[in-house]
N, C-alpha and C positions, 0 to 999 in steps of 0.2 A: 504494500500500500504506500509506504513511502519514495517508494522508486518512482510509481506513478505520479504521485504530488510534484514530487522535483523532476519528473517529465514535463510535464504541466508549464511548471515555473518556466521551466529552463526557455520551452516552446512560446512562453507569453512574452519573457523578455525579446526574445531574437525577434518574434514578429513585430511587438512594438518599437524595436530599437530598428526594424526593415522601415518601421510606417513615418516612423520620427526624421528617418533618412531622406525618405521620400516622398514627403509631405507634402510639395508643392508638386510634383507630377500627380498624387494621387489625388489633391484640391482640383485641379484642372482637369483632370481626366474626369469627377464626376459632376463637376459642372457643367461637360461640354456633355455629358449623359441627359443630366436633368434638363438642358436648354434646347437639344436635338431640335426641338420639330415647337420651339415656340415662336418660332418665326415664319413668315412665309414671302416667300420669293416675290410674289408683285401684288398689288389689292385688283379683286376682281370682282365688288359689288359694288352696289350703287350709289352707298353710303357717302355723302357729302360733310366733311368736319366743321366746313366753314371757311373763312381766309390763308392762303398759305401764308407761312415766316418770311417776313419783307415784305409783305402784302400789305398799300397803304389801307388802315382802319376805316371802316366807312364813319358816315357822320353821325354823330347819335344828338337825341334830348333826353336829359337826367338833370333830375333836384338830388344838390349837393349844399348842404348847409343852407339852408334857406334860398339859394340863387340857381336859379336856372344853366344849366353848363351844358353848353352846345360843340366843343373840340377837349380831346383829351391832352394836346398838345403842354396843358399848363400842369399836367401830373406826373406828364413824362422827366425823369433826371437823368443825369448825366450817361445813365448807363441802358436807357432803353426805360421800359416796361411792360410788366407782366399782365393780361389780362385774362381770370377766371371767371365764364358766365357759364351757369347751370340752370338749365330750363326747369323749373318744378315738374315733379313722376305726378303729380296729385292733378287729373286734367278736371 
């Protein structure tokens, strides 16, 4: 029974000191498993997102602080800006 045990042992060390070795091929190897097929090569429905990126914003009307705001040009800073609009699921 104790041969077994320090079978055991001896076999956990060598394989964790294999995985500790090669830990970043085996990181990569089952990420590029898990990622396989979460991608797809071209979009083929009919689905519309909205404006592409560099695509000048069109115009809107929104009340912002009590004042009417007609260009988002005055929110925009130095580095661009981000905009998230989510349609309400509740029709």
């Amino acid at each position: 029974m104790k041969r077994v045990l320090i079978g055991i042992a001896v076999f956990l060390v060598v394989a964790g000191s294999g995985m500790f070795a090669f830990r970043g091929q085996l990181v990569e190897a089952a990420t590029n498993q898990i990622t396989k097929k979460m991608f797809i090569e071209r979009d083929t429905d009919s689905y519309d997102p909205g404006i592409a990126v560099g695509q000048v914003f069109p115009a809107i009307r929104a009340h912002y602080q009590d004042r009417e705001v007609a260009s988002i040009g005055e929110f925009m800073g130095a580095r661009g800006m981000v905009i998230y609009v989510n349609r309400s699921v509740d029709w």
